[in-house]
C-alpha positions as CSV (number, residue, x, y, z in Angstrom):
1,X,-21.5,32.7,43.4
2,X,-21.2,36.1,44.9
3,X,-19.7,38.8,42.8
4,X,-16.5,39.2,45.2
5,X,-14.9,35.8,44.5
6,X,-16.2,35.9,40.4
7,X,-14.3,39.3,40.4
8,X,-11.2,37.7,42.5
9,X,-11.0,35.1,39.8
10,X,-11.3,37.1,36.9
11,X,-8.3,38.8,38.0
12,X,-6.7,35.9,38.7
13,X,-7.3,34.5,34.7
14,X,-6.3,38.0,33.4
15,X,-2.9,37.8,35.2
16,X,-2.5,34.4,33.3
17,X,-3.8,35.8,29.9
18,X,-1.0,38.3,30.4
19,X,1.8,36.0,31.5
20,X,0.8,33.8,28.8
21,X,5.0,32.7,27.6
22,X,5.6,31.7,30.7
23,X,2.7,29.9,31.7
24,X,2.7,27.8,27.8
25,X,5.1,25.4,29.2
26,X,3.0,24.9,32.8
27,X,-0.4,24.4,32.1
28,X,-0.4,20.9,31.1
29,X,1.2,20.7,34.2
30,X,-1.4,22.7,35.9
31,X,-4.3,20.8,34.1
32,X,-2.8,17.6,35.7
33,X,-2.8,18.6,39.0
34,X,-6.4,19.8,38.1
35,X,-7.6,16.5,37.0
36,X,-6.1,15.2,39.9
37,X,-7.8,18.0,42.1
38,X,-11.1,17.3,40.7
39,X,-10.5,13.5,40.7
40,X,-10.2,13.4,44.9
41,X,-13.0,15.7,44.8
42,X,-15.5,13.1,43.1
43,X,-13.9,10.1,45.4
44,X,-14.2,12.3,48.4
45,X,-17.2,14.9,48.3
46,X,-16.8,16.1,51.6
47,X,-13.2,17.1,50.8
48,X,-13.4,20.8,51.0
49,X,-12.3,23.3,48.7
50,X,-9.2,24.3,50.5
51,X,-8.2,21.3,51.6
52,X,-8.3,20.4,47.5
53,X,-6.2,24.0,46.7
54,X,-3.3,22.5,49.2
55,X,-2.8,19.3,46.5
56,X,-2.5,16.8,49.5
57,X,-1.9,14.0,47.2
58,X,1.4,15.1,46.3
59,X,4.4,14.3,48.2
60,X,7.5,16.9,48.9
61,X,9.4,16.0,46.0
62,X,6.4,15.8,43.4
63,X,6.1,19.3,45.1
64,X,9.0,20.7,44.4
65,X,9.0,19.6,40.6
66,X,6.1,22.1,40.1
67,X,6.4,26.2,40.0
68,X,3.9,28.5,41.9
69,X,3.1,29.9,38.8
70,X,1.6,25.8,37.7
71,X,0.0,25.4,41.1
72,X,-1.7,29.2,41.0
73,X,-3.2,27.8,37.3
74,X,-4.1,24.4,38.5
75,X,-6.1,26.1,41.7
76,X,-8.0,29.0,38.9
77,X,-9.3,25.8,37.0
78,X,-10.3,23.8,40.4
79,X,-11.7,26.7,41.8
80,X,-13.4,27.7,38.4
81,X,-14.3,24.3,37.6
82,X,-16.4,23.5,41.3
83,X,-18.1,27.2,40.8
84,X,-19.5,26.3,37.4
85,X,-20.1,22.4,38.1
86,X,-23.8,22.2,37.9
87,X,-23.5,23.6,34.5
88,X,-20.6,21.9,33.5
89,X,-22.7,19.1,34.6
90,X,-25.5,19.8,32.9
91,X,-24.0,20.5,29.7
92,X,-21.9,17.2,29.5
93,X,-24.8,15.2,30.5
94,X,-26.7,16.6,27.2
95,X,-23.9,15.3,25.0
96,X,-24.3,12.1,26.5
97,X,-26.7,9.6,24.4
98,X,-27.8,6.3,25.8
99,X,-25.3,6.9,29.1
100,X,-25.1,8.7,32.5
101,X,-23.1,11.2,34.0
102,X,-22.8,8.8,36.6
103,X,-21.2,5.6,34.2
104,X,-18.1,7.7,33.4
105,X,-14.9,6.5,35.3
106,X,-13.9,9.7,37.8
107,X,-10.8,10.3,35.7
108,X,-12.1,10.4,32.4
109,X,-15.0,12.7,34.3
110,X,-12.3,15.0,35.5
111,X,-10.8,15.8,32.3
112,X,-14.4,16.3,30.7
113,X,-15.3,18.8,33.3
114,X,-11.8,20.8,33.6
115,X,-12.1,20.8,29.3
116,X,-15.3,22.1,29.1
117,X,-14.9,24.6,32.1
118,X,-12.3,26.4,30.0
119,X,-14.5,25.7,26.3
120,X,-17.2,27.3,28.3
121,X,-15.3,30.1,30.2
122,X,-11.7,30.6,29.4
123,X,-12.5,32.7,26.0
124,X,-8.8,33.0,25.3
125,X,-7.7,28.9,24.8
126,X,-8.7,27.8,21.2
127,X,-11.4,25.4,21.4
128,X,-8.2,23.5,19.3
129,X,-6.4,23.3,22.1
130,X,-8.6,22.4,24.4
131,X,-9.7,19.2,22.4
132,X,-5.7,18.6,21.8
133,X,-5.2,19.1,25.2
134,X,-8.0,16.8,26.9
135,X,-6.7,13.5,24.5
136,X,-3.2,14.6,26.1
137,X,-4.4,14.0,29.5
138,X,-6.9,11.0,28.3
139,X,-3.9,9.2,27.0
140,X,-1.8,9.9,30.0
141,X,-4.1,9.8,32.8
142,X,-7.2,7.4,31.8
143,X,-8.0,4.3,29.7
144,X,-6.6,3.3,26.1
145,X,-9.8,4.1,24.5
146,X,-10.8,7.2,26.5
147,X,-9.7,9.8,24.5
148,X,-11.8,9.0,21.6
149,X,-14.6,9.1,23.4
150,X,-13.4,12.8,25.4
151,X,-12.9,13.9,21.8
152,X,-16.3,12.9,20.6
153,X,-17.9,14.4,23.6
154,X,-16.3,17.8,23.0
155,X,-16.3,17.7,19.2
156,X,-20.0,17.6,19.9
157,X,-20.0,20.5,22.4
158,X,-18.3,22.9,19.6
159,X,-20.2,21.3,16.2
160,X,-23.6,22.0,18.2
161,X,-22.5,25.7,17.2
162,X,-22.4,26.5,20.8
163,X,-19.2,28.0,20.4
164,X,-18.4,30.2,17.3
165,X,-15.9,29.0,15.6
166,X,-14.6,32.7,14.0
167,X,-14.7,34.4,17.7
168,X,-14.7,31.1,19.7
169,X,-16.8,32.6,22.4
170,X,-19.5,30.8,24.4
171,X,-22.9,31.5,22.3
172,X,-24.8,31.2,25.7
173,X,-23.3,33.2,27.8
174,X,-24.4,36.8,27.6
């Protein structure tokens, strides 16, 4: 990723760090729309990014039922999540024991990789809220049983000591 568009988007999560009232009752809106984003992305790979960013699944009055402010969050964590996907990837497939990437339903997929995207590079979220959040979306979005497995899956990501739990920042990032 060239250094233009990583500085373009840490503007872009600063301005949400700062509006950070308004945006509390949006995000699980935005992390939706997210799921959904990254969703048609893994049932249609040659989707582009843009085309993704334009949220073509939704019709005008789903439209209208969501603020710029939720679509400008749901396109950071699409756009964030598709720059950092091989090592979202990678890191989710090394929680995985006895199973593949490529067994896991594209919903409950989607919400692994937008949770982990923002456990691996939104510093600010509570790692908390991010496990809280992802069973949210599991229950609403994905099977009965999904969001035990989710949690177990990111449980394991933070218990590795990956994160630390006193500054909740990213251990291997440096």
């Amino acid at each position: 990723m060239n250094s233009l568009m990583l500085s373009a988007r840490k503007q872009t999560y600063e301005y949400f760090c700062k509006t950070r009232y308004v945006m509390k009752k949006n995000r699980h809106g935005s992390r939706i729309l997210a799921v959904q984003g990254l969703y048609m992305f893994s049932q249609h790979p040659s989707c582009t990014r843009e085309h993704l960013l334009q949220f073509p699944w939704l019709n005008d009055s789903e439209r209208e039922g969501h603020s710029q402010t939720t679509f400008d969050y749901a396109s950071l964590l699409i756009q964030g999540t598709l720059d950092e996907l091989e090592e979202i990837d990678r890191t989710i497939s090394s929680l995985l024991i006895n199973w593949d990437i490529s067994r896991l339903s594209a919903a409950d997929l989607a919400i692994l990789r937008i949770s982990m995207y923002a456990l691996k590079f939104q510093k600010d979220i509570s790692f908390k809220i991010v496990i809280h959040e992802a069973i949210l979306l599991c229950q609403e979005l994905s099977g009965p049983k999904a969001y035990s497995f989710i949690n177990g899956i990111l449980d394991a990501y933070v218990k590795q000591g990956i994160i630390d739990h006193d500054t909740l920042e990213d251990k291997t990032r440096s």
